[in-house]
Backbone bond lengths (Angstrom), bond angles and torsions (degrees), N, CA, C in turn:
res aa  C-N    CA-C-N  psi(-1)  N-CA   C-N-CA  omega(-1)  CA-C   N-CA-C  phi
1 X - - - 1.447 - - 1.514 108.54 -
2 X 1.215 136.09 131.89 1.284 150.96 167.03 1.518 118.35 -47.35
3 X 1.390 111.20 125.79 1.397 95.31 179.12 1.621 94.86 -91.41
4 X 1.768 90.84 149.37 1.610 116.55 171.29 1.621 99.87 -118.46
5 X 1.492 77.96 163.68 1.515 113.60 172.91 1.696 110.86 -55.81
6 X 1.396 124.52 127.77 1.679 103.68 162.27 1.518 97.95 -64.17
7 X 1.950 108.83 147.30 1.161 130.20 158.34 1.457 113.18 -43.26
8 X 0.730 133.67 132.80 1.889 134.92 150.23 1.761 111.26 -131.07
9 X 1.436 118.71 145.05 1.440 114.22 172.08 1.280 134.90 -40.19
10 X 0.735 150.03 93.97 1.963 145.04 -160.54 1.645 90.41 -82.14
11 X 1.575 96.67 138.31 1.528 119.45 -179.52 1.712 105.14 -117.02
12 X 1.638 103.19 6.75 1.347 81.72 -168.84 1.668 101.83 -164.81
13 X 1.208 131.55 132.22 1.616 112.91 -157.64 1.666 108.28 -64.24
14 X 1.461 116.20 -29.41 1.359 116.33 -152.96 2.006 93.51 -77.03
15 X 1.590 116.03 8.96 1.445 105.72 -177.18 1.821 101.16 -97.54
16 X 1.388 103.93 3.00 1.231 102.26 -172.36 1.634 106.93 -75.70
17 X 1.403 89.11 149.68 2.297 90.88 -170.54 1.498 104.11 -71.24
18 X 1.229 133.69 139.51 1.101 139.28 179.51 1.876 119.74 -67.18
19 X 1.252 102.10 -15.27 1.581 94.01 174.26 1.798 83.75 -144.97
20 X 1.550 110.52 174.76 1.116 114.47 174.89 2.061 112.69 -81.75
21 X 1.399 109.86 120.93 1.227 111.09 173.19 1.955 111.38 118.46
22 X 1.608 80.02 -16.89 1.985 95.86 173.24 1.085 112.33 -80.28
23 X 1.462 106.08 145.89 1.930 119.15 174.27 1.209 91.40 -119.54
24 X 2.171 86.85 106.27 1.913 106.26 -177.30 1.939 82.18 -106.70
25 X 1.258 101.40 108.01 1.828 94.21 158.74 1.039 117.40 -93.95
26 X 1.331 149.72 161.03 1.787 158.37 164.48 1.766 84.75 -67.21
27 X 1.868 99.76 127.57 1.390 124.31 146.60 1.498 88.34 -19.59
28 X 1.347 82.28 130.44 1.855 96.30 133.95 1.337 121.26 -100.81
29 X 1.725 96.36 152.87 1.825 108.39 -174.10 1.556 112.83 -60.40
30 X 0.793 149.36 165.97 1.490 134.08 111.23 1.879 129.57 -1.67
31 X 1.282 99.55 137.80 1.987 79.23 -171.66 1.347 86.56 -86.71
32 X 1.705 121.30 -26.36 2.025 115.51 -165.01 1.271 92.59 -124.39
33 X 1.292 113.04 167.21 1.357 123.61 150.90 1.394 121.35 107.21
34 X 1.621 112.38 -26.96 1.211 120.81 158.93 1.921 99.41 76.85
35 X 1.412 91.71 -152.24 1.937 114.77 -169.19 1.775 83.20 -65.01
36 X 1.466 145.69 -52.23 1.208 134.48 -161.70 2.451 100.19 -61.84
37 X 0.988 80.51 -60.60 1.505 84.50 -177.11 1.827 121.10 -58.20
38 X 1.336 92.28 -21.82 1.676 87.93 168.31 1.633 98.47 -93.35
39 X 0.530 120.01 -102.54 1.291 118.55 168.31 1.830 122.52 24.42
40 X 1.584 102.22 -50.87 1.611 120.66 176.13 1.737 92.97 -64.64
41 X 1.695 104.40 -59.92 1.878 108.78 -157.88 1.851 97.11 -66.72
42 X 1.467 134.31 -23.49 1.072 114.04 -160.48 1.673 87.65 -103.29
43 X 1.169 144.53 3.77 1.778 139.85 159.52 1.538 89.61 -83.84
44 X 1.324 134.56 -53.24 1.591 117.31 179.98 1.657 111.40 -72.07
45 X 1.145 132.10 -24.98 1.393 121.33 171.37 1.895 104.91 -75.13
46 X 1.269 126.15 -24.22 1.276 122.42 172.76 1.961 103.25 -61.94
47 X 1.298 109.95 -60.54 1.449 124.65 -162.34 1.893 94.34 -72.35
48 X 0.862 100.99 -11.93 1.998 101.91 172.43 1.350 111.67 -89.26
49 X 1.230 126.37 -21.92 1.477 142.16 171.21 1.678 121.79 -89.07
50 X 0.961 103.09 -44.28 1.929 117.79 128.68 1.515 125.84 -9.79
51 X 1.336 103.72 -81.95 1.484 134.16 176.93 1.570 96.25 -68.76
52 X 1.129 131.30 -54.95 1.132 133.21 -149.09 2.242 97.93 -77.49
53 X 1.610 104.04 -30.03 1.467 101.56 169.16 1.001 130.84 -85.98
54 X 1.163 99.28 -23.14 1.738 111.98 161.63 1.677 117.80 -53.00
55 X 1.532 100.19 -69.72 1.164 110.92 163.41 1.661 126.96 -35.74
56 X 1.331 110.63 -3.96 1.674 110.90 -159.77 1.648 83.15 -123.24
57 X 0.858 111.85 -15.24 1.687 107.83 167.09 1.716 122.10 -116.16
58 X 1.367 115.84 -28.65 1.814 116.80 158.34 1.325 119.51 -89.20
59 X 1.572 117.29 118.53 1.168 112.35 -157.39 1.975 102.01 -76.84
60 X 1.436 116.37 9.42 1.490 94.54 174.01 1.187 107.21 -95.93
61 X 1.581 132.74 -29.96 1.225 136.83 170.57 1.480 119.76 -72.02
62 X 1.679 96.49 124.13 2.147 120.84 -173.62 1.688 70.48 -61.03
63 X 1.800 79.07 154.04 1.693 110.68 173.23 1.611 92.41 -130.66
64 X 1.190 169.14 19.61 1.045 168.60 -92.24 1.607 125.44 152.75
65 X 1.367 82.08 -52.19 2.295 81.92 168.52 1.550 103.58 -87.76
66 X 1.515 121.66 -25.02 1.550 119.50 -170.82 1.683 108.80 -72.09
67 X 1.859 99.29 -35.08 1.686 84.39 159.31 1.403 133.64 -100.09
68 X 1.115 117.82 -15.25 1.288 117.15 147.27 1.768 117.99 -29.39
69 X 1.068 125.38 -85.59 1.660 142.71 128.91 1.819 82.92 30.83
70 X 2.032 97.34 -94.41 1.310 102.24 -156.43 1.566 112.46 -73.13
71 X 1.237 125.77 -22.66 1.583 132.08 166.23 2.090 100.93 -28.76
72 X 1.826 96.17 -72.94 1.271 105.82 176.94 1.802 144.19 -53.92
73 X 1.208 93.35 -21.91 1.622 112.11 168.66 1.699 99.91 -91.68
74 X 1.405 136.38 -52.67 1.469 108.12 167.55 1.156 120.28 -56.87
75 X 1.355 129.59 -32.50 1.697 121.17 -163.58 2.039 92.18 -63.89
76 X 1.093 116.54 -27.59 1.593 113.74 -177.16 1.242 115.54 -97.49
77 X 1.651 95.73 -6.15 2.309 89.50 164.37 1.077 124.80 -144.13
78 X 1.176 110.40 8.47 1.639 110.94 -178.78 1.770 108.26 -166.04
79 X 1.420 118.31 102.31 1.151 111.34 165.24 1.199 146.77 -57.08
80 X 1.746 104.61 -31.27 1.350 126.66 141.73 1.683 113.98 -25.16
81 X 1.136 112.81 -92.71 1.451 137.97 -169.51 1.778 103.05 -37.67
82 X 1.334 108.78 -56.66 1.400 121.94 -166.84 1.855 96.80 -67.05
83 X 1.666 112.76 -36.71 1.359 97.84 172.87 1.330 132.38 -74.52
84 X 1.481 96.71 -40.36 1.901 105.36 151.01 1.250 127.84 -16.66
85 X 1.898 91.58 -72.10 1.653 85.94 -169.84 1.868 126.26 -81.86
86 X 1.316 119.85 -6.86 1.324 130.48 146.22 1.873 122.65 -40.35
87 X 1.427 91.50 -59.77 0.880 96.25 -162.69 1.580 112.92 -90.05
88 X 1.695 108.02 -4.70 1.665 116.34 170.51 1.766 104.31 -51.51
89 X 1.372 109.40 150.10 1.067 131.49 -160.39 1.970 107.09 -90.95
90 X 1.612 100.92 -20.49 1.224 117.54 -159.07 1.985 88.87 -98.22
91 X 1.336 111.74 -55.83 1.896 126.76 -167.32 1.378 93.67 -107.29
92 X 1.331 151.33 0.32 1.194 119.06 174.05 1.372 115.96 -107.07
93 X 0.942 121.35 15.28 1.504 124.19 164.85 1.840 107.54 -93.89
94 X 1.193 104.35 -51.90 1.795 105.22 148.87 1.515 124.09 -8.42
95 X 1.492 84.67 -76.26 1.739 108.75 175.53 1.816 122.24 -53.95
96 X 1.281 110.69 -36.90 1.217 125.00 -170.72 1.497 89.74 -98.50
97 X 0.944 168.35 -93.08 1.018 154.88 -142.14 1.901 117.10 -58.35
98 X 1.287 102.53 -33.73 1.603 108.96 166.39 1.601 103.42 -72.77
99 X 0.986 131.92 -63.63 1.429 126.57 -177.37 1.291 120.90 -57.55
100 X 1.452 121.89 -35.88 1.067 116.96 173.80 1.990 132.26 -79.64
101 X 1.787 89.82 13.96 1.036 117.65 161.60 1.969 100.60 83.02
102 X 1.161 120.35 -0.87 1.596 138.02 168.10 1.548 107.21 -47.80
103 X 1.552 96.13 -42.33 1.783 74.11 -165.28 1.558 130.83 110.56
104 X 1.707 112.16 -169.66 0.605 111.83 -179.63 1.757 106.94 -121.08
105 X 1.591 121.08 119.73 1.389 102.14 -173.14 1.833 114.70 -56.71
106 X 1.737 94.88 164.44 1.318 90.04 174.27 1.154 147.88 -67.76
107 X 1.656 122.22 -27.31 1.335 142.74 140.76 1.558 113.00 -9.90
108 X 1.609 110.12 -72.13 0.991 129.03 -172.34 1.679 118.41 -82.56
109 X 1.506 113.55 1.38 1.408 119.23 166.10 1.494 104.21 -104.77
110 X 0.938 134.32 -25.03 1.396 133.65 146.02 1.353 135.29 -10.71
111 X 2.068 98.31 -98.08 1.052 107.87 151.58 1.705 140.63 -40.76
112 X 1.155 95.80 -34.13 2.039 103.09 -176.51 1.956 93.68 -65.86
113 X 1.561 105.12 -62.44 1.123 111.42 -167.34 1.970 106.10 -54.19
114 X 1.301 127.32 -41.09 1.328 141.21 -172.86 1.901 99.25 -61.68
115 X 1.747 113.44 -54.77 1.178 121.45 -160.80 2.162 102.92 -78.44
116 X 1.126 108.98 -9.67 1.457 127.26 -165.16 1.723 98.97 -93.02
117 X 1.075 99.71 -57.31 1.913 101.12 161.21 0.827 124.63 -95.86
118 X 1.424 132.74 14.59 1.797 118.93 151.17 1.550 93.84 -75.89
119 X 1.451 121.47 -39.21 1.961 126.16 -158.85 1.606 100.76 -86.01
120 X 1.398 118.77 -38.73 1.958 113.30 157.73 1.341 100.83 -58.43
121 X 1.127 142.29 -85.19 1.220 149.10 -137.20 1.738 117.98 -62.07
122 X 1.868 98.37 -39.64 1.659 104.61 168.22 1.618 109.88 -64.15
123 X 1.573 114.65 -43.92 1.485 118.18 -172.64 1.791 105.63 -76.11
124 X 1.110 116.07 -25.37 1.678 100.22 168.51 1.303 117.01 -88.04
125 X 1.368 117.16 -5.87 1.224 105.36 171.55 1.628 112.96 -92.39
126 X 1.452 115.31 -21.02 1.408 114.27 166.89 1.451 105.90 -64.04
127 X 1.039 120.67 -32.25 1.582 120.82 -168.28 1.858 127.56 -76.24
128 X 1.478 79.74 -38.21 1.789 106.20 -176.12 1.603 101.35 -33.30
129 X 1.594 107.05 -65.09 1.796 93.17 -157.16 1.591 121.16 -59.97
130 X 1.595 100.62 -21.24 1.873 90.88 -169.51 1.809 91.58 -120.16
131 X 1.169 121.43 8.87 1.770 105.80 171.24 1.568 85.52 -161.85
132 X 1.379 124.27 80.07 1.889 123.56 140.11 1.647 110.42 -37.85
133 X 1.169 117.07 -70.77 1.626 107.47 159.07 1.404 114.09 10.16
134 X 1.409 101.40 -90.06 1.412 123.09 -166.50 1.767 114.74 -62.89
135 X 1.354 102.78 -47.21 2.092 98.17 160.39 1.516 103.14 -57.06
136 X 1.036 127.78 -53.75 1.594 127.75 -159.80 1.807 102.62 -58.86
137 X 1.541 118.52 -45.49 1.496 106.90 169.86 1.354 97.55 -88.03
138 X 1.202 162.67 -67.45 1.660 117.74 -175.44 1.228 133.56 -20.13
139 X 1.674 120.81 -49.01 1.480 132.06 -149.97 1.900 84.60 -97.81
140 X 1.477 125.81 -7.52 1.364 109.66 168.75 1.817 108.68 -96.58
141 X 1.605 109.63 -16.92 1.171 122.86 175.35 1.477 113.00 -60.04
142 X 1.362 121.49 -77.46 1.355 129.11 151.67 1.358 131.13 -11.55
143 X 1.821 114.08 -46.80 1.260 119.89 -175.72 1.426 106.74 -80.00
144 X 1.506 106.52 -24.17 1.642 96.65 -173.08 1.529 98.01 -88.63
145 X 1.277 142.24 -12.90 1.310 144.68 -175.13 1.438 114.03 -92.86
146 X 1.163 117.39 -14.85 1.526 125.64 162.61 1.782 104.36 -87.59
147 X 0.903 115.83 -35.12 1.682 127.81 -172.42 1.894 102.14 -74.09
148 X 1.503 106.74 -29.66 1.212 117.64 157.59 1.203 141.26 -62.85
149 X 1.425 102.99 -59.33 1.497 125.96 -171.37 1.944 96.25 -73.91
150 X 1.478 116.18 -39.14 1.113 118.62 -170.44 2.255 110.96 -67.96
151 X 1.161 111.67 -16.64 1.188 123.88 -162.40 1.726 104.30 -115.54
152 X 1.493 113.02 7.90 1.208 93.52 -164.86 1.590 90.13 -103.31
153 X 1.392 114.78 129.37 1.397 129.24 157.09 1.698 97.66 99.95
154 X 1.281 118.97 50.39 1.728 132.30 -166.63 1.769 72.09 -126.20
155 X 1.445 82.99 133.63 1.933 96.28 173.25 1.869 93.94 -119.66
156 X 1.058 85.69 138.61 1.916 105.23 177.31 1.320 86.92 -48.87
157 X 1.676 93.63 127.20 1.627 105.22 160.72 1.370 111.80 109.85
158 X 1.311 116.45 -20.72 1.745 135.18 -159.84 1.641 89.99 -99.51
């Protein structure tokens, strides 16, 4: 049996769950700061969505933590915005697939991981003759970012 949400009264349509069996809560506000502080997180959740399209077209720039990023600054200023970008056609499948603990498909863990060590591997090798140092934390950078990218959305047991 599926776990659900406990029932509570809804005061407001946008608290309604978006599919049957989802726990859709209303953003929370800001605890300080008022209209100035939402206001700041929903111009940085715009400029994270930014980054985040860019990123979905340059293969060195993440498309995935930048909306994540902006997911989290609307849920604290704009319910609007935060439903937008869920429900965008372009980032909300993004969104739903990271939250829903899915991941990242393999196709696309591939390539990131493939395009991530051709761009470590050219820059430590520019680097190697006058700073090893500096290849040696790339090529540990890389390893932990493949060790990342490779583990993200693996459910115990799988």
């Amino acid at each position: 049996m599926p776990l659900r949400c406990p029932e509570k009264p809804r005061t407001r349509p946008e608290e309604a769950p978006a599919s049957p069996g989802a726990c859709a809560s209303p953003p929370a506000s800001p605890t300080r700061g008022g209209r100035p502080a939402r206001a700041m997180l929903a111009s940085l959740g715009v400029f994270f969505v930014a980054l985040g399209a860019l990123g979905a077209a340059l293969p060195v720039l993440p498309t995935t933590p930048f909306l994540l990023l902006a997911a989290w600054c609307f849920a604290r200023s704009s319910g609007r915005l935060h439903r937008w970008l869920h429900e965008n056609r372009f980032f909300g499948e993004y969104l739903r697939r990271y939250r829903s603990g899915e991941g990242i498909p393999l196709r696309a863990k591939i390539i990131s991981i493939s395009l991530l060590w051709l761009t470590l591997g050219t820059s430590a090798a520019w680097a190697w003759p006058e700073r090893p140092w500096l290849a040696a934390l790339l090529i540990s950078v890389g390893a932990g970012v493949t060790a990342h990218i490779s583990l993200i959305g693996r459910k115990a047991g799988r």
